[in-house]
N, C-alpha and C positions, 0 to 999 in steps of 0.2 A: 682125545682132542675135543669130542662133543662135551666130557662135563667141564673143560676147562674154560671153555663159551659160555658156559649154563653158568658158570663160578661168574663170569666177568659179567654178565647181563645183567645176575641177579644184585650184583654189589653194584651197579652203575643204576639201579632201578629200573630197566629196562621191562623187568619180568619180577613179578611176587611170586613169594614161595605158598608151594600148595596147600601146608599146614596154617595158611594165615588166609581166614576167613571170616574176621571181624571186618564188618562191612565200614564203611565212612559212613560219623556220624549224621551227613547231609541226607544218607542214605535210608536212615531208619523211616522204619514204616509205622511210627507213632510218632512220627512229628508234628506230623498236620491238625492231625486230633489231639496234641497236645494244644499246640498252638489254639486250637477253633475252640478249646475247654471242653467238647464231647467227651471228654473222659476225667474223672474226680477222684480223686480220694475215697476210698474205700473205708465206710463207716463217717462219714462226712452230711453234717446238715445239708441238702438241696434248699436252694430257693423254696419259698411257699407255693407260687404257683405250677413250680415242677413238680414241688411232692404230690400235689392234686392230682396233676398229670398222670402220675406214678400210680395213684391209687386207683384213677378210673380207671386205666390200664387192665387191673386187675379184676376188672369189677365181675367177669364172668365165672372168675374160681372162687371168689368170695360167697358167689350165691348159690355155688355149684357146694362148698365147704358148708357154708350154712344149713341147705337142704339135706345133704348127706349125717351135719349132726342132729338133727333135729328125728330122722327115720328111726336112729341109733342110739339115741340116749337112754332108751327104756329099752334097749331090742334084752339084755341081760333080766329082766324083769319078765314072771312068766307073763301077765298080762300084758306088757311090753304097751304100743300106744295108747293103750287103752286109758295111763296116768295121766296123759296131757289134757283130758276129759276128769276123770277121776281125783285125782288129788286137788285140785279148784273147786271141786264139787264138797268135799271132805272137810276143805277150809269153812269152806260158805258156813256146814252145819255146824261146825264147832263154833264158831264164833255166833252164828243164831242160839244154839242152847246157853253159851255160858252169859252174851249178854242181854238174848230177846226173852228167855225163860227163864235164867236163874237170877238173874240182877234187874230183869224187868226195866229197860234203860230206853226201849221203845215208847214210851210216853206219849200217845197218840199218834203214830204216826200209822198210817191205814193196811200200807203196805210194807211191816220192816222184813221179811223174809227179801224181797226184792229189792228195798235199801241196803243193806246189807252185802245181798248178792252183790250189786254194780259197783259198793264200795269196797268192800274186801276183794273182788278179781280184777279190779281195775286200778286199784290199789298196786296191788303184785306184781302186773309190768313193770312198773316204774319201780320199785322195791327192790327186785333182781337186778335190775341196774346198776343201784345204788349199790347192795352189798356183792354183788360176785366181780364186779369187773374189778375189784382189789387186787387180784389175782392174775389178770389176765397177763401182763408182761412174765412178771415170775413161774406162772407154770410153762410159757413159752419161752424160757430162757436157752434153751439147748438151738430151736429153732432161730433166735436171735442172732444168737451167734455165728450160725452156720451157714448163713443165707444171709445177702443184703436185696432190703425190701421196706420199704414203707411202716415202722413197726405204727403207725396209726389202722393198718389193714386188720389187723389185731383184733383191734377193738370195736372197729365196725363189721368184722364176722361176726363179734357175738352179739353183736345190738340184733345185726340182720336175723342172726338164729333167735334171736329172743320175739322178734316179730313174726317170724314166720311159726313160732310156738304160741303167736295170739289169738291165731285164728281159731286153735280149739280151746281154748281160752273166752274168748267174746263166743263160740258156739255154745258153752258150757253156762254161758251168763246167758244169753238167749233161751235158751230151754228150760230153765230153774225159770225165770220172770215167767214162763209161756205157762207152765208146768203148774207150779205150785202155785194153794190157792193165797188171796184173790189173784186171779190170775189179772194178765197183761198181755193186752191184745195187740197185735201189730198194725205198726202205721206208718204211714209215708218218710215219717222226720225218721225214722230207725237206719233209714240210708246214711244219715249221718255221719253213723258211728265211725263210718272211713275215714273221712277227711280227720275226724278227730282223735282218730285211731294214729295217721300219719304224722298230727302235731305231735302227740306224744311219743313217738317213736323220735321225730329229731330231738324233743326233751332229754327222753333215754342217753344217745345218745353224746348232746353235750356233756352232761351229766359221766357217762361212763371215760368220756376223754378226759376230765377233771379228774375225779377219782382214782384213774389207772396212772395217772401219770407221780398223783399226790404219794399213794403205796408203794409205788415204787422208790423213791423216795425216801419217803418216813414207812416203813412197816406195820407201825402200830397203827396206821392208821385203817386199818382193817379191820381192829378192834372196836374202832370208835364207830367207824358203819353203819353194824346193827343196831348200835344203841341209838345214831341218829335218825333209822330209820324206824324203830317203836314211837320216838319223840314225833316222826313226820306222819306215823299214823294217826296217832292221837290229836293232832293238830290239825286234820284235814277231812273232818267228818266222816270217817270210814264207818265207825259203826255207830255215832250219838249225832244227830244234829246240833252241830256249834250254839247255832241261834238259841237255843233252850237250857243248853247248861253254862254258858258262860255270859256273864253280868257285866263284866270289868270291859269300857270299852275300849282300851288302848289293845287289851288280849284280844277282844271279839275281830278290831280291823285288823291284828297281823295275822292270825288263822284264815280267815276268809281275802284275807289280799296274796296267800300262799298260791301259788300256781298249781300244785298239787288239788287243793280243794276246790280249784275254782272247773277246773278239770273233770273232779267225778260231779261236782255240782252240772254242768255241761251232759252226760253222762246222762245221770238219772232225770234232766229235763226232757232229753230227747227218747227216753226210754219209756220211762215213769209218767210223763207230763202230756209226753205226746207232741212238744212243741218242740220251735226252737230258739234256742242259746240267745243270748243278744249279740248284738254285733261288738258289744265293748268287750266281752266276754273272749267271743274268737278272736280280738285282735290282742287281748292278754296271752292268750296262750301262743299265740302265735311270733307274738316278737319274743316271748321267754322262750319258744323250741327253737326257734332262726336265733338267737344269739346268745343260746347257753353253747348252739351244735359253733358257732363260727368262734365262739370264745376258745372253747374248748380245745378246740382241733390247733390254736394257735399256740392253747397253753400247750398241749401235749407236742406238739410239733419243736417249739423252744427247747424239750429236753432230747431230741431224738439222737444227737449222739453220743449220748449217757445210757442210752438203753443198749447197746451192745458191747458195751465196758465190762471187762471180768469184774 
């Protein structure tokens, strides 16, 4: 008698059967948040100013990642930190003997151990920029995939790691100028070196968002890197003063209008000189760091979801 009631309730609608537990679609609990767009497409461009969002978000495991590779990169190495000092130091002499002593290409200058010095390690920040962020997507490719995140995080981990490897860097330039003779006394303007430490880091920066976006890309263009960057030494007074070996003045203004040279020129004024920089000088470097870093982040950001495409 009871299931022939149950038979007639449930054919009259009365009562659902119990095996039927697809709720009404009014009912889903992702409507709202479909509706308000709080939720996207997974591997999906964000607005620009969400992806900023995204990345400040981030900003305490980035420094927390930066610091942690920076302890680690030589920890395999018996002398281990001891390179972040040492291989700067190593640079500096090779290139004092093969162009201060053997090619003799110092040419009056009073002081080239310390020219030299601020050109060749100040150099190299910006250098590793240029050639290792090739890389940066493709060796994180597994993590790309795996995780959705900001892939511009990337690339400002390793700007960050590469800044926070300049400190022993500019200490390793400080002690060579202090050290070797004629030596080089400390002064006031040497506070400088921050603020212009920090232009070139957003330099870095643009610079590696360009780059990392390009090789991914095109491939070979990781190839082309280092040979652009011999071409960016030589062109930016690292180891000869421009003014003295070059004649032709359409070559003399594009070298010295380089951001690069205008840079370590900045550098060994406030070091070497004892002064400071002019004002036209810091407002050069300063719109090339502010808008190589905001170009850049727009070009890399335009490709962002190509970067987790098998």
């Amino acid at each position: 008698m009871m299931a022939r009631e149950f038979q007639k309730k449930l054919h009259s609608g009365e009562i659902s059967a119990p095996w039927d537990h697809t709720p009404p679609a009014e009912e889903s609990p992702y409507k709202e948040l479909i509706a308000s767009k709080k939720v996207t497409q997974v591997g999906r461009r964000p607005p620009l100013p969400r992806y900023v969002a995204d990345i400040w978000q981030r900003r305490d495991f980035l420094l927390y990642d930066a610091r942690a590779r920076v302890r680690t990169q030589n920890s395999h190495h018996r002398l281990g930190s001891f390179w972040l000092i040492g291989k700067p130091i190593l640079d500096v002499a090779f290139y004092f003997i093969v162009f201060g002593l053997l090619l003799k290409v110092d040419r009056g200058i009073d002081n080239y151990v310390a020219y030299v010095t601020v050109g060749v390690l100040m150099f190299r920040y910006s250098s590793v920029a240029l050639t290792q962020s090739v890389g940066i997507l493709r060796a994180n490719r597994a993590m790309i995939h795996a995780f959705s995140f900001p892939r511009a995080s990337l690339v400002l981990s390793f700007v960050l790691r590469e800044a926070l490897a300049a400190g022993p860097l500019v200490l390793a330039m400080v002690m060579m100028v202090l050290v070797v003779p004629p030596h080089v006394f400390p002064a006031w303007s040497w506070l400088l070196i921050f603020p212009l430490l920090a232009i070139q880091t957003l330099f870095n920066l643009g610079l590696a968002f360009i780059v990392s976006r390009l090789a991914f890309g095109v491939p070979d263009v990781s190839q082309a890197m280092s040979f652009l960057s011999r071409i960016l030494m030589y062109g930016s007074g690292v180891i000869f003063p421009v003014e003295r070996f070059i004649s032709h003045p359409v070559v003399y203004d594009v070298m010295t209008s380089n951001p690069v040279f205008i840079l370590l020129r900045m550098y060994r004024t406030i070091l070497l000189d004892h002064s400071v920089p002019s004002g036209l000088d810091w407002l050069t470097v300063l719109l090339w760091g502010a808008g190589l870093t905001v170009f850049g982040l727009v070009f890399f950001w335009g490709s962002e979801e190509k970067y987790g495409r098998p």
